[in-house]
PyMOL Python script that loads the backbone (N, CA, C, O; Angstrom):
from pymol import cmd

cmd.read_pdbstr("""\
ATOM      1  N   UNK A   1       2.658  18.500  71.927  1.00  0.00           N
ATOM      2  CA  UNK A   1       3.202  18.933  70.658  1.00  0.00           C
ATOM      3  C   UNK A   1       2.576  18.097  69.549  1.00  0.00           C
ATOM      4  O   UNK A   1       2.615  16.869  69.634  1.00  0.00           O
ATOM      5  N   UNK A   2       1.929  18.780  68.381  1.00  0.00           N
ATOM      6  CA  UNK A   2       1.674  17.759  67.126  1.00  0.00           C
ATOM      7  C   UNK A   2       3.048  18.446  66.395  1.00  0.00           C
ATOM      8  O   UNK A   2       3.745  19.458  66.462  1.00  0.00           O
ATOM      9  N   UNK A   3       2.915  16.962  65.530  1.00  0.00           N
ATOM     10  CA  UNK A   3       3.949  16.857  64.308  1.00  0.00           C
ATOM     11  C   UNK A   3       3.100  16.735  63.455  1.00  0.00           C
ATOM     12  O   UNK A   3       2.249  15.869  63.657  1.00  0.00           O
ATOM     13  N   UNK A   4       3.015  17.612  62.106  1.00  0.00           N
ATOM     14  CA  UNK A   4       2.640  17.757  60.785  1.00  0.00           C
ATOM     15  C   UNK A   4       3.326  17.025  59.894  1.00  0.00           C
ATOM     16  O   UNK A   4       4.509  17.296  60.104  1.00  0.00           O
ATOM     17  N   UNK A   5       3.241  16.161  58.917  1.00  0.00           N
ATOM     18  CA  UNK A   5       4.180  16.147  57.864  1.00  0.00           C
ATOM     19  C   UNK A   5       3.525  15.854  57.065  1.00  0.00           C
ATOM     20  O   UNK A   5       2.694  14.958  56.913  1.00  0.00           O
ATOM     21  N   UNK A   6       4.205  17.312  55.999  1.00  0.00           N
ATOM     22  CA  UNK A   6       3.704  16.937  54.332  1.00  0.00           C
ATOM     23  C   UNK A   6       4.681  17.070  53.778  1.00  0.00           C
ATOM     24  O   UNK A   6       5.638  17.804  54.022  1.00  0.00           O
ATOM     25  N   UNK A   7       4.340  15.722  52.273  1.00  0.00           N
ATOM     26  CA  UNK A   7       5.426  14.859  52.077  1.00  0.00           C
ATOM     27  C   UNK A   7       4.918  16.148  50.587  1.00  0.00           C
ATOM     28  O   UNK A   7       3.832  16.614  50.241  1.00  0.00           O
ATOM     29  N   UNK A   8       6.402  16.326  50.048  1.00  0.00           N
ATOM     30  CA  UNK A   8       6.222  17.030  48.568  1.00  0.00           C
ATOM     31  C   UNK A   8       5.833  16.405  47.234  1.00  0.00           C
ATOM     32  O   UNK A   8       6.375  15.381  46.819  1.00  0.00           O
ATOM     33  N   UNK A   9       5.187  16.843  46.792  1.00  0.00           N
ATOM     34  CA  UNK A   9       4.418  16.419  45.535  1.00  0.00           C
ATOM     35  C   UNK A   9       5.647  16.360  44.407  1.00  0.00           C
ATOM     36  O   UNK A   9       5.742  15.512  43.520  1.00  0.00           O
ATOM     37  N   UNK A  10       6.573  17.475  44.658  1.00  0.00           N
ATOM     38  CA  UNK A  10       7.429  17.940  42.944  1.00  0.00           C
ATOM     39  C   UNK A  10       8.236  16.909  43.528  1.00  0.00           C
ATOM     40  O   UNK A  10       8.032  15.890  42.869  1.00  0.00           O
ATOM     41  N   UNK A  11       9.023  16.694  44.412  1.00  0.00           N
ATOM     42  CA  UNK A  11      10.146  15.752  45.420  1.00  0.00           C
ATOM     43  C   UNK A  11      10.080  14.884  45.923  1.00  0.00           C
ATOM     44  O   UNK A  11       9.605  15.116  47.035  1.00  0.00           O
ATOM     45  N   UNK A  12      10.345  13.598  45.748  1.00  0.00           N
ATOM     46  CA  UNK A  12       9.669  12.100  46.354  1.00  0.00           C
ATOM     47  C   UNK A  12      11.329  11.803  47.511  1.00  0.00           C
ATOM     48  O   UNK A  12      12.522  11.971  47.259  1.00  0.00           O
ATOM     49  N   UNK A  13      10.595  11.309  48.772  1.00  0.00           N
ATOM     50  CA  UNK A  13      11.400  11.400  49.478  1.00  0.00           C
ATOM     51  C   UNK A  13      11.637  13.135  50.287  1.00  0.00           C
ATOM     52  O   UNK A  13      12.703  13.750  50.339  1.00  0.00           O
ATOM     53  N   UNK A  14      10.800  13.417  50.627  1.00  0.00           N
ATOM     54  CA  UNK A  14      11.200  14.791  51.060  1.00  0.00           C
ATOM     55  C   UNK A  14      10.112  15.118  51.582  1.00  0.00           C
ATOM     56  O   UNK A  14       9.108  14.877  50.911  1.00  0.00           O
ATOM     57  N   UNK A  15       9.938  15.759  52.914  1.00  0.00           N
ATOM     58  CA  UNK A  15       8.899  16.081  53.521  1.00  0.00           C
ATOM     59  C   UNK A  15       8.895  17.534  54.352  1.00  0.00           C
ATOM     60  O   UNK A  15       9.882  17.908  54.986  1.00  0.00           O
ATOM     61  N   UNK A  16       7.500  18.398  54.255  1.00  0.00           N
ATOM     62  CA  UNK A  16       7.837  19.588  55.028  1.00  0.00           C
ATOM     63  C   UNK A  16       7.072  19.380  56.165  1.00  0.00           C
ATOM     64  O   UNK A  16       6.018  18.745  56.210  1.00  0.00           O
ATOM     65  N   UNK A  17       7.935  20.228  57.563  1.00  0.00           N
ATOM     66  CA  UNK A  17       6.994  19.612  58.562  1.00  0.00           C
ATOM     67  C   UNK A  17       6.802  20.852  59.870  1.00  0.00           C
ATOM     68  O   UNK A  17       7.684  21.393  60.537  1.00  0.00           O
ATOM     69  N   UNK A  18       5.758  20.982  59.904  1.00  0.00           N
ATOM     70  CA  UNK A  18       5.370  21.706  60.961  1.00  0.00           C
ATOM     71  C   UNK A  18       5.174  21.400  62.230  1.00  0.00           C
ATOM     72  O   UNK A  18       4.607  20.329  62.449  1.00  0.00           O
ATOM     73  N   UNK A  19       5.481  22.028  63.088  1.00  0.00           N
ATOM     74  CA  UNK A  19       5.263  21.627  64.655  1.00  0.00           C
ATOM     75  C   UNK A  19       4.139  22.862  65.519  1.00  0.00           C
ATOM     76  O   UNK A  19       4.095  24.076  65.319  1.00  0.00           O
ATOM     77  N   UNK A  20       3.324  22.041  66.489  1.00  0.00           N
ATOM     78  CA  UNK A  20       2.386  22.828  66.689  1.00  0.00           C
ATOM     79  C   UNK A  20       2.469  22.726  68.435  1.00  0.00           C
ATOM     80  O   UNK A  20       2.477  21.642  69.018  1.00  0.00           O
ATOM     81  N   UNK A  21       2.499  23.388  68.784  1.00  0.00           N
ATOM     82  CA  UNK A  21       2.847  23.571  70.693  1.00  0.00           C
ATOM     83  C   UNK A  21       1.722  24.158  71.103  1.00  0.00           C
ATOM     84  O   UNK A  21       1.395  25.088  70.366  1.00  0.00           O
ATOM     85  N   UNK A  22       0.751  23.893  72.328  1.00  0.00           N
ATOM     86  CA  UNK A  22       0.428  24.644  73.186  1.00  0.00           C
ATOM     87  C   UNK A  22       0.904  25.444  74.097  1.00  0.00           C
ATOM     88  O   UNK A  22       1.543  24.905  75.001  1.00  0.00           O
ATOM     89  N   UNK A  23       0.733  26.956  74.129  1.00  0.00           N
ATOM     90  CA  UNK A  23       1.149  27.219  74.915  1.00  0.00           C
ATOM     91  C   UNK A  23       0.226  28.568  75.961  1.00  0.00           C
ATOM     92  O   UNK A  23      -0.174  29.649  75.529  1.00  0.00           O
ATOM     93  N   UNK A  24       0.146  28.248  76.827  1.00  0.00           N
ATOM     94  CA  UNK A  24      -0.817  29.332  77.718  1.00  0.00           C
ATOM     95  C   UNK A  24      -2.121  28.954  76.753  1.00  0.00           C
ATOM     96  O   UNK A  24      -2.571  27.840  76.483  1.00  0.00           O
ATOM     97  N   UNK A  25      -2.490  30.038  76.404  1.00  0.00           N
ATOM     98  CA  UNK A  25      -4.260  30.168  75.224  1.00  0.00           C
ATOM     99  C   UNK A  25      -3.547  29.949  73.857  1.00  0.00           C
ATOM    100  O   UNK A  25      -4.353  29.911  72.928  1.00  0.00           O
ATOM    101  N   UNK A  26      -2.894  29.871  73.674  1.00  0.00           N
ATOM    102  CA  UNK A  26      -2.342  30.034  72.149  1.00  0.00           C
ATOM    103  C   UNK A  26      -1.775  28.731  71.237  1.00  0.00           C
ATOM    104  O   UNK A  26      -1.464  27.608  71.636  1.00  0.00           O
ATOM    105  N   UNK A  27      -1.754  29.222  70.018  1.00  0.00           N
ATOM    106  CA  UNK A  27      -1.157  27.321  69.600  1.00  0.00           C
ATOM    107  C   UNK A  27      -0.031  28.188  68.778  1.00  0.00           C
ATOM    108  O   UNK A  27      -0.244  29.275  68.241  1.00  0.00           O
ATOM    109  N   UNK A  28       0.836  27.689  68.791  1.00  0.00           N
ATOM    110  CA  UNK A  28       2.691  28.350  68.680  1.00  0.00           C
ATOM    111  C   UNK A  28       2.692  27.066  67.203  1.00  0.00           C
ATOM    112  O   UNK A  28       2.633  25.836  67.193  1.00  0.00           O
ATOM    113  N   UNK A  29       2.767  27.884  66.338  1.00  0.00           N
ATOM    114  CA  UNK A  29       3.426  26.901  65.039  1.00  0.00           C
ATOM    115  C   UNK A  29       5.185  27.517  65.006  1.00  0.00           C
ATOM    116  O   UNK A  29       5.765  28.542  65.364  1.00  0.00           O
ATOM    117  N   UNK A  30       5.657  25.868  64.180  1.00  0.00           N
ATOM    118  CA  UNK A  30       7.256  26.348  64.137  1.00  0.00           C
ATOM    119  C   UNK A  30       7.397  25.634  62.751  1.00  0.00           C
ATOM    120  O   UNK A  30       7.057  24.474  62.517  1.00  0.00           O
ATOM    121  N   UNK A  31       7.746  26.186  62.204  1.00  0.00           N
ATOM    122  CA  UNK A  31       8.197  25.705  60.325  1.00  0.00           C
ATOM    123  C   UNK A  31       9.634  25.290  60.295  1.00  0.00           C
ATOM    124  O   UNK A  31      10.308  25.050  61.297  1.00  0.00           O
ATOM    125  N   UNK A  32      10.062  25.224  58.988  1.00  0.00           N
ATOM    126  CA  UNK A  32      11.040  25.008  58.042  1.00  0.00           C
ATOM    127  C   UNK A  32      11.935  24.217  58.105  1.00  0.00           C
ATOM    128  O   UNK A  32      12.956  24.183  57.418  1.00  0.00           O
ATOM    129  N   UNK A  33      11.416  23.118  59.427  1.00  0.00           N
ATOM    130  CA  UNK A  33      12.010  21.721  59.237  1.00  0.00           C
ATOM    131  C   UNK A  33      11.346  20.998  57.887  1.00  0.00           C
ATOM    132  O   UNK A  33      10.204  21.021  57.430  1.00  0.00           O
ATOM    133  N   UNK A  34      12.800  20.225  57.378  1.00  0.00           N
ATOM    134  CA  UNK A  34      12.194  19.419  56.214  1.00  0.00           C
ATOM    135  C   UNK A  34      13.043  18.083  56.893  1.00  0.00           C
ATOM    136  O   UNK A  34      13.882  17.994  57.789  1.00  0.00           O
ATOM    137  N   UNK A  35      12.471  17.241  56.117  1.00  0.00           N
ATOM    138  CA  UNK A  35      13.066  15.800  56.372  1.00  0.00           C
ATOM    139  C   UNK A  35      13.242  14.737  54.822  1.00  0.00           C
ATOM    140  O   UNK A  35      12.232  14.429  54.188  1.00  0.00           O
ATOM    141  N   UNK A  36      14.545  14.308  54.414  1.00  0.00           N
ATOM    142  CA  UNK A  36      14.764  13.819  53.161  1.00  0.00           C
ATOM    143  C   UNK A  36      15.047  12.491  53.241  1.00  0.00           C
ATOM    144  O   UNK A  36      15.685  12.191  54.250  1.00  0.00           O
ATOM    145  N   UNK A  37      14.827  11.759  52.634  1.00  0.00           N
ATOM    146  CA  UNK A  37      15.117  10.440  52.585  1.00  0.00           C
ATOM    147  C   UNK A  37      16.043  10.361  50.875  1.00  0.00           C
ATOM    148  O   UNK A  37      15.503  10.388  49.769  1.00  0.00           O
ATOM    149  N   UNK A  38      17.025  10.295  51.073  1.00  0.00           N
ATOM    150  CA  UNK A  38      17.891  10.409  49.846  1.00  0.00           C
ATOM    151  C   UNK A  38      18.409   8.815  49.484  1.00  0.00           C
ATOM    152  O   UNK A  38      18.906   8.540  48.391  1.00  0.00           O
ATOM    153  N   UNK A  39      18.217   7.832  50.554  1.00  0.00           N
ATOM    154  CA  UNK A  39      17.554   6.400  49.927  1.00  0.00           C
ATOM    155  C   UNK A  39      17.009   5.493  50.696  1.00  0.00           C
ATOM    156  O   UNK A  39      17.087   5.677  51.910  1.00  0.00           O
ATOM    157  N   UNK A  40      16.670   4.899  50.445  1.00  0.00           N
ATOM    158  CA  UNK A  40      15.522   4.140  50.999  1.00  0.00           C
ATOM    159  C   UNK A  40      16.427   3.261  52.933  1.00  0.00           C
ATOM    160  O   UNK A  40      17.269   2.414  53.235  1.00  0.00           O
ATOM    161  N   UNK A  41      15.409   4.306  53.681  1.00  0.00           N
ATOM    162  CA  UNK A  41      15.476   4.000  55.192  1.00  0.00           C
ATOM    163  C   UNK A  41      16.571   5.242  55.550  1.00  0.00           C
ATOM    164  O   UNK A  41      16.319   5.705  56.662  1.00  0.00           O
ATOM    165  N   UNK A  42      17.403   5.717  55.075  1.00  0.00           N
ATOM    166  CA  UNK A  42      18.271   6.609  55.411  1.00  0.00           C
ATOM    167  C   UNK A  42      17.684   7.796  55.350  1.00  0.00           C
ATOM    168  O   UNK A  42      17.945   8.424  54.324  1.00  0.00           O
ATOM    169  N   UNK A  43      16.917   8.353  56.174  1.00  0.00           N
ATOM    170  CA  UNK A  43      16.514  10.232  56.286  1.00  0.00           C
ATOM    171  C   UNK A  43      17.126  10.993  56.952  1.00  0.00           C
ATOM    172  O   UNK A  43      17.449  10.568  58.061  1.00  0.00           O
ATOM    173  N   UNK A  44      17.585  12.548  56.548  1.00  0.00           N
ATOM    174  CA  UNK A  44      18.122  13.281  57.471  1.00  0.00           C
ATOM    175  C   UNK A  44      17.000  14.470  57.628  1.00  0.00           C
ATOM    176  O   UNK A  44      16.615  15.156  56.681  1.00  0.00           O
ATOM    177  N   UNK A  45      16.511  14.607  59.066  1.00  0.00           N
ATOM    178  CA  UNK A  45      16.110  15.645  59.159  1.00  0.00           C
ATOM    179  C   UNK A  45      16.384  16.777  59.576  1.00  0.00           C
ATOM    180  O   UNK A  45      17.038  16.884  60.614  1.00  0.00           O
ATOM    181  N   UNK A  46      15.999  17.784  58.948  1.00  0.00           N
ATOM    182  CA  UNK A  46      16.746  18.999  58.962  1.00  0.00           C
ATOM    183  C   UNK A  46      15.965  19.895  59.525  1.00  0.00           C
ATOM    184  O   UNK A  46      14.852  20.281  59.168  1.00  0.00           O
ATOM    185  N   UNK A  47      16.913  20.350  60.849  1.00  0.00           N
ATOM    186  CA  UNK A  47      16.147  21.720  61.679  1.00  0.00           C
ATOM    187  C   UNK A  47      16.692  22.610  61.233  1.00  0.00           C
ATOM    188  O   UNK A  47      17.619  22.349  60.466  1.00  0.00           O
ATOM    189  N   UNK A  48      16.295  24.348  61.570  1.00  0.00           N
ATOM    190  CA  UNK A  48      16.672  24.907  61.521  1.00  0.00           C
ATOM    191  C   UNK A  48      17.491  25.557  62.901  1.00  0.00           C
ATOM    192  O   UNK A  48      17.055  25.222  64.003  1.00  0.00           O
ATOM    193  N   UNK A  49      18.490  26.341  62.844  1.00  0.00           N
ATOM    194  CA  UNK A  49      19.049  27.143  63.754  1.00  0.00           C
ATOM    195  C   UNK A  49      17.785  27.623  64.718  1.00  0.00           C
ATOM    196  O   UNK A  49      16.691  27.913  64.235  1.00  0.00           O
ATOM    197  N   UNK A  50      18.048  27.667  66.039  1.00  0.00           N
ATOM    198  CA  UNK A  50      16.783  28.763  67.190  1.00  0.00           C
ATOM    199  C   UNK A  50      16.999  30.164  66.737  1.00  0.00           C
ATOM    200  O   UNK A  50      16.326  31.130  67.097  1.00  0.00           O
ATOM    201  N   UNK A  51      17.885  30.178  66.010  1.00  0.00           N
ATOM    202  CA  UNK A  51      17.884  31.802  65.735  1.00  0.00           C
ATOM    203  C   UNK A  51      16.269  32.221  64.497  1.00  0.00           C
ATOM    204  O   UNK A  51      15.581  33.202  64.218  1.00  0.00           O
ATOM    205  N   UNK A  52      16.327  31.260  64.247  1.00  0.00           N
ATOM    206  CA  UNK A  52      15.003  31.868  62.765  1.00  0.00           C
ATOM    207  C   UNK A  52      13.728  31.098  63.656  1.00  0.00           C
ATOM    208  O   UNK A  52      12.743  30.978  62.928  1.00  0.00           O
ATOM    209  N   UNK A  53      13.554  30.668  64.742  1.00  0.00           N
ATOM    210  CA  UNK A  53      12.666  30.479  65.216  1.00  0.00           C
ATOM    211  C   UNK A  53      12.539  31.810  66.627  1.00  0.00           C
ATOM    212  O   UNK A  53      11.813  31.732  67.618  1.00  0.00           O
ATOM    213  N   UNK A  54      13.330  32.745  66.331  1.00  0.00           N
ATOM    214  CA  UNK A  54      13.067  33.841  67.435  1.00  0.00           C
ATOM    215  C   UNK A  54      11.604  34.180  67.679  1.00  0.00           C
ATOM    216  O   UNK A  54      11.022  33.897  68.727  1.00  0.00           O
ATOM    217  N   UNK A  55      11.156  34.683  66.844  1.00  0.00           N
ATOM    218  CA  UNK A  55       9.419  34.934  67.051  1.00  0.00           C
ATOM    219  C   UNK A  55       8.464  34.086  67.454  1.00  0.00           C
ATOM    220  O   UNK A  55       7.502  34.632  67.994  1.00  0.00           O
ATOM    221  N   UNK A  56       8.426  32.755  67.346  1.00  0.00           N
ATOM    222  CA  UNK A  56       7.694  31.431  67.680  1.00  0.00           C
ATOM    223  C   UNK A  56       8.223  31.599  69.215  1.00  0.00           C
ATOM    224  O   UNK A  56       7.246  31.743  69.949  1.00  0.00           O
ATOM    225  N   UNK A  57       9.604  31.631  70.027  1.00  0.00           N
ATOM    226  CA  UNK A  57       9.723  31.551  71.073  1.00  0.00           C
ATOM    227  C   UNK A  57       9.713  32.773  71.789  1.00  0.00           C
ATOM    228  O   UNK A  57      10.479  32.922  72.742  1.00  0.00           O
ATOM    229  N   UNK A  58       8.986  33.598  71.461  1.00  0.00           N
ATOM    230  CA  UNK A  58       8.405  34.766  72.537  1.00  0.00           C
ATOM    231  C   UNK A  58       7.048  34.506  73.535  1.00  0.00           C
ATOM    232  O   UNK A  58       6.742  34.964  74.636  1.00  0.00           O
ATOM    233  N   UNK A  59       6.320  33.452  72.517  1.00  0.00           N
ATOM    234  CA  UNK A  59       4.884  33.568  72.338  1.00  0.00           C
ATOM    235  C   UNK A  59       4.734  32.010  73.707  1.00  0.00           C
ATOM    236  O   UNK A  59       3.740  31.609  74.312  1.00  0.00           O
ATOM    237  N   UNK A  60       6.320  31.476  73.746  1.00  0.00           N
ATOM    238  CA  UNK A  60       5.961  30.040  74.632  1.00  0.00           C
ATOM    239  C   UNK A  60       6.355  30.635  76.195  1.00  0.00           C
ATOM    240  O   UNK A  60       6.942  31.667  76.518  1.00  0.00           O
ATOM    241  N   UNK A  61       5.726  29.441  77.084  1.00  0.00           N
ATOM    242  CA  UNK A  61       6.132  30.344  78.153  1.00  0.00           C
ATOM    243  C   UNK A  61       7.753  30.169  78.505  1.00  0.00           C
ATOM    244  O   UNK A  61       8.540  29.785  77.639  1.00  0.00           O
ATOM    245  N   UNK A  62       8.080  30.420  79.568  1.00  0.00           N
ATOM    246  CA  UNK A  62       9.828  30.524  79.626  1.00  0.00           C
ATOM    247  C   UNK A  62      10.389  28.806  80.239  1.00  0.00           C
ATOM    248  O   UNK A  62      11.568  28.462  80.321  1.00  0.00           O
ATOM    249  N   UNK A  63       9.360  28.073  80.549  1.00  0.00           N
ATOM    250  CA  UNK A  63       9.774  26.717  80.931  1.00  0.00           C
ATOM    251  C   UNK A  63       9.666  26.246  79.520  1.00  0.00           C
ATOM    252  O   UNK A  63      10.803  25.904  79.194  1.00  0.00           O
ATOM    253  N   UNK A  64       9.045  26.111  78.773  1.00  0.00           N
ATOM    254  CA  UNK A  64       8.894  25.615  77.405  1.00  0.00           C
ATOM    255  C   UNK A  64       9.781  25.730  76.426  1.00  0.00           C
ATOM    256  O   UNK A  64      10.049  24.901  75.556  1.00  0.00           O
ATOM    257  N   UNK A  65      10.439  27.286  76.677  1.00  0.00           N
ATOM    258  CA  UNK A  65      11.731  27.502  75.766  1.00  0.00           C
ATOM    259  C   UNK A  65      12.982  27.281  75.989  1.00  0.00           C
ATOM    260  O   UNK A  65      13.919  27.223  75.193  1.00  0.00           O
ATOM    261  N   UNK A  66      12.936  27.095  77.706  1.00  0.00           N
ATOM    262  CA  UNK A  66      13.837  26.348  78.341  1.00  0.00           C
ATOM    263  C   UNK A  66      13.808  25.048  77.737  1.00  0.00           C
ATOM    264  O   UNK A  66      14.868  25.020  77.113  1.00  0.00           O
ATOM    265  N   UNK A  67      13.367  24.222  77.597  1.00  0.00           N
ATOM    266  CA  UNK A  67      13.286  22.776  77.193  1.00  0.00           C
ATOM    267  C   UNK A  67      13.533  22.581  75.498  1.00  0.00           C
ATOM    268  O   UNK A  67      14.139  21.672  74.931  1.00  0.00           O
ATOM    269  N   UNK A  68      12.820  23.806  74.890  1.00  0.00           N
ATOM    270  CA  UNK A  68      13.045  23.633  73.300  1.00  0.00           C
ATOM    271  C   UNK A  68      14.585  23.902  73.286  1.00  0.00           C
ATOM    272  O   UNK A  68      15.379  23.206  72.652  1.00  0.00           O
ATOM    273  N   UNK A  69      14.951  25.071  74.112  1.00  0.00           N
ATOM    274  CA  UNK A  69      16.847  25.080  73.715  1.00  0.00           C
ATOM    275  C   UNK A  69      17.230  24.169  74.120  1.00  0.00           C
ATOM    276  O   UNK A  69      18.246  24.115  73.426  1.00  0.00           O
ATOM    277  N   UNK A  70      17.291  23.097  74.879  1.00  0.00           N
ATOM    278  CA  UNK A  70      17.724  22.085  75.224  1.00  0.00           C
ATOM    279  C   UNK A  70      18.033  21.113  74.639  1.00  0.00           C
ATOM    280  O   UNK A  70      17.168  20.341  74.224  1.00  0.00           O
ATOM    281  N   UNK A  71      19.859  20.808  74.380  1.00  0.00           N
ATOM    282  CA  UNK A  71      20.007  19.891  73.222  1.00  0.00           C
ATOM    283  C   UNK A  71      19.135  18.295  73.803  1.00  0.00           C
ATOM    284  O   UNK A  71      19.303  17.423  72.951  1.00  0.00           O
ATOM    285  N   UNK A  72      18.639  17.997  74.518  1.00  0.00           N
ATOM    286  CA  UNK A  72      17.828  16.788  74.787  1.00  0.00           C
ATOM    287  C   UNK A  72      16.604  16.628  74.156  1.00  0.00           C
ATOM    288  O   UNK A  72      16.097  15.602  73.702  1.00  0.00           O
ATOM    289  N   UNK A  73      16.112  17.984  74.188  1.00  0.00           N
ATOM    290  CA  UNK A  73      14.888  18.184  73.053  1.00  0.00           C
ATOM    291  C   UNK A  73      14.798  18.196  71.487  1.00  0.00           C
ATOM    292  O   UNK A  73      13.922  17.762  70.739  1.00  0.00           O
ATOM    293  N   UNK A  74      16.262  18.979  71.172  1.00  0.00           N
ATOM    294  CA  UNK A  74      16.357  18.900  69.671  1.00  0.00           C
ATOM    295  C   UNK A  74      16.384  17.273  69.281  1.00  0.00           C
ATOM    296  O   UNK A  74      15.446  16.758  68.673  1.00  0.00           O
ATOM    297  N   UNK A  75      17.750  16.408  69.765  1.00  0.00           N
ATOM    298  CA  UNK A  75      17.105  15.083  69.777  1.00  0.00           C
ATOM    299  C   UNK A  75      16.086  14.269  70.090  1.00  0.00           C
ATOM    300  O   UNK A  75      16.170  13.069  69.829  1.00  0.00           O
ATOM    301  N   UNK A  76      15.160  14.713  70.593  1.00  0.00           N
ATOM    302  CA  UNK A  76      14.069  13.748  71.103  1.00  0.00           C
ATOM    303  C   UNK A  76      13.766  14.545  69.600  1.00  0.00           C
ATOM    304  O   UNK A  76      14.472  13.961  68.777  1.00  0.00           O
ATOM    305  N   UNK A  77      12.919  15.757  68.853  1.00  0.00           N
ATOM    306  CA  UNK A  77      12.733  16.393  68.161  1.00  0.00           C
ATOM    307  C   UNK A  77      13.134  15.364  66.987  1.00  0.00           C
ATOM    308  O   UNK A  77      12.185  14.778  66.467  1.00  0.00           O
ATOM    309  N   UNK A  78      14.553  15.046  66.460  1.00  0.00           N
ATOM    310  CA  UNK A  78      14.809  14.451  65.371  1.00  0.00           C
ATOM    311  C   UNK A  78      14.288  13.228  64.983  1.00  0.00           C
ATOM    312  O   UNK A  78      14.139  12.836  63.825  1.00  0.00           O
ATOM    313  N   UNK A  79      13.851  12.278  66.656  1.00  0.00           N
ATOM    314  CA  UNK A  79      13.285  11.283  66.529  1.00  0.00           C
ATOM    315  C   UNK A  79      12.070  11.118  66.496  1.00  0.00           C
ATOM    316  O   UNK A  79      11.658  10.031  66.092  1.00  0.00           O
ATOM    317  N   UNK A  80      11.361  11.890  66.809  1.00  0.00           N
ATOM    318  CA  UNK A  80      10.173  12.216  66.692  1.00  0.00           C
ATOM    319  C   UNK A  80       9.875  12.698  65.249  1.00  0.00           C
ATOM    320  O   UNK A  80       9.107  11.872  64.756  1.00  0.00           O
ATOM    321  N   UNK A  81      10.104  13.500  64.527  1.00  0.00           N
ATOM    322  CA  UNK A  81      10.030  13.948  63.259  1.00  0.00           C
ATOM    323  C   UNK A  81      10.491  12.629  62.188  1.00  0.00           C
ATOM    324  O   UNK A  81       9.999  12.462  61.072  1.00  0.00           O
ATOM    325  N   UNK A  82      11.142  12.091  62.574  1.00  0.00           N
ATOM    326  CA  UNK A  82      11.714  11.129  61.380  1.00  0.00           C
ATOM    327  C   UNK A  82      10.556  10.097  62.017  1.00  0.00           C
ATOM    328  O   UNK A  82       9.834   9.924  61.035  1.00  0.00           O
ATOM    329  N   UNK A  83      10.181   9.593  62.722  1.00  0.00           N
ATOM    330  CA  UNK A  83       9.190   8.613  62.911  1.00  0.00           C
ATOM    331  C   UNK A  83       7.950   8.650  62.244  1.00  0.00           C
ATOM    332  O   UNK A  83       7.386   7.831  61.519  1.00  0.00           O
ATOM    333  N   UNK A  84       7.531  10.207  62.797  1.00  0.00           N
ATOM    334  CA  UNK A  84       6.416  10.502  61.692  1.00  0.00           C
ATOM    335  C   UNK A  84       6.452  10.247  60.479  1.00  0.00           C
ATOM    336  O   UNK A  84       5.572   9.569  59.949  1.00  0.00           O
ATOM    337  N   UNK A  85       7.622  10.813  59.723  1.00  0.00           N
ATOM    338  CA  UNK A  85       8.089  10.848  58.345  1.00  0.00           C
ATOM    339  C   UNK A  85       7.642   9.563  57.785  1.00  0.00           C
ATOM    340  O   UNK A  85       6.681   9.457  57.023  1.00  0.00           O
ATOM    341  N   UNK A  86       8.352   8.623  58.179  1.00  0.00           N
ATOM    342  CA  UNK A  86       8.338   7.245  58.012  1.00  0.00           C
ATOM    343  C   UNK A  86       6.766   6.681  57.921  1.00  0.00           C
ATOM    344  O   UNK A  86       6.213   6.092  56.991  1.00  0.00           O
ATOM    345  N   UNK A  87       6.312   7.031  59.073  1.00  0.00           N
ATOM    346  CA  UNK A  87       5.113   6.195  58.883  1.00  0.00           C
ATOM    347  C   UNK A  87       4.071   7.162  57.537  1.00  0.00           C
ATOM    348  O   UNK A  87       3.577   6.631  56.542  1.00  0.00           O
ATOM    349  N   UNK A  88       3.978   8.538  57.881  1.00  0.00           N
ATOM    350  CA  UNK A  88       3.457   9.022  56.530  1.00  0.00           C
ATOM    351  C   UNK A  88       3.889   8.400  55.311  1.00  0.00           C
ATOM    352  O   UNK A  88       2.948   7.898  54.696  1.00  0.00           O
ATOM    353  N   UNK A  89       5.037   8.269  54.751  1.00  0.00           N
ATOM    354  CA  UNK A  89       5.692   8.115  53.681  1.00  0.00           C
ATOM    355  C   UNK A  89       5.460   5.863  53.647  1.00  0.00           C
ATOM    356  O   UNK A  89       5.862   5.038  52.826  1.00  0.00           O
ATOM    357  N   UNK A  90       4.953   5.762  54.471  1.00  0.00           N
ATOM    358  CA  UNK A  90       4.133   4.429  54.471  1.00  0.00           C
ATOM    359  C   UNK A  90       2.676   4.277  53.762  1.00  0.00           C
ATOM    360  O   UNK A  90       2.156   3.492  52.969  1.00  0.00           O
ATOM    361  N   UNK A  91       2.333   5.332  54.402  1.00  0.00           N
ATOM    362  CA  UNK A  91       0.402   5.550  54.113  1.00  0.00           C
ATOM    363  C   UNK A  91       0.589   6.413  52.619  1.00  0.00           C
ATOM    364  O   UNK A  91      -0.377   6.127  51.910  1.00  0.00           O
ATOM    365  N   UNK A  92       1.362   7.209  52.036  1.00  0.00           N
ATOM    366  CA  UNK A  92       1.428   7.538  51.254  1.00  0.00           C
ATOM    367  C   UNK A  92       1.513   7.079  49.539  1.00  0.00           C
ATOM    368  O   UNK A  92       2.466   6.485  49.036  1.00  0.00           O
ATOM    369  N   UNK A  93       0.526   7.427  48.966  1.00  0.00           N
ATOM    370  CA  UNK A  93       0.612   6.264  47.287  1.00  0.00           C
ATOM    371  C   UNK A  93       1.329   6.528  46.419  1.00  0.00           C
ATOM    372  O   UNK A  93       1.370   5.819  45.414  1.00  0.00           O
TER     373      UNK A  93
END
""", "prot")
cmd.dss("prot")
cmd.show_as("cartoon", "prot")
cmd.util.cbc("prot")
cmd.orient("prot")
C-alpha cells in the first residue's frame, strides 16, 4: 500500500490523502481521507464510511477486502496515515 499526502495550500494543518493498493494487474486508488491537525501534535484523521469506497472495492481481490473491512485494518490505517502526515508536515515550509 502507498500513502499519499498532500498537505493544503488554502488550510494549514490539513492534509488530503490518497491510498494506492496493488491489486492483481491493477493499482486501486482510494480518496477522501483527510487528516487535520487543529493544534499542534493533536491530528484527527478522517476516513470515510466503506460505503463511498464501494467501487475501489470491486476492483481488489476478495482477501484484500476482507482485510480492508477489518476493523484491525482501519486502525493500523489511522496510524499509518497520521504518521505520514506528520512527517510530511515536517519536510514541509
Amino acid at each position: 500500500m502507498q500513502i499519499d499526502v498532500r498537505m493544503r495550500k488554502e488550510e494549514a494543518g490539513v492534509a488530503d490523502v490518497k491510498l494506492t493498493i496493488l491489486s492483481e494487474d491493477r493499482y486501486v486508488h482510494w480518496d477522501g481521507i483527510v487528516v487535520r491537525e487543529p493544534r499542534p501534535g493533536w491530528t484527527t484523521p478522517e476516513v470515510p464510511p466503506l460505503e463511498s469506497w464501494e467501487q475501489p472495492l470491486c476492483w481488489v481481490t476478495a482477501e484484500q477486502r476482507e482485510r480492508i473491512e477489518s476493523p484491525e485494518s482501519y486502525k493500523l490505517l489511522q496510524e499509518h496515515v497520521t504518521r505520514k502526515f506528520l512527517a510530511r508536515k515536517r519536510k514541509s515550509p
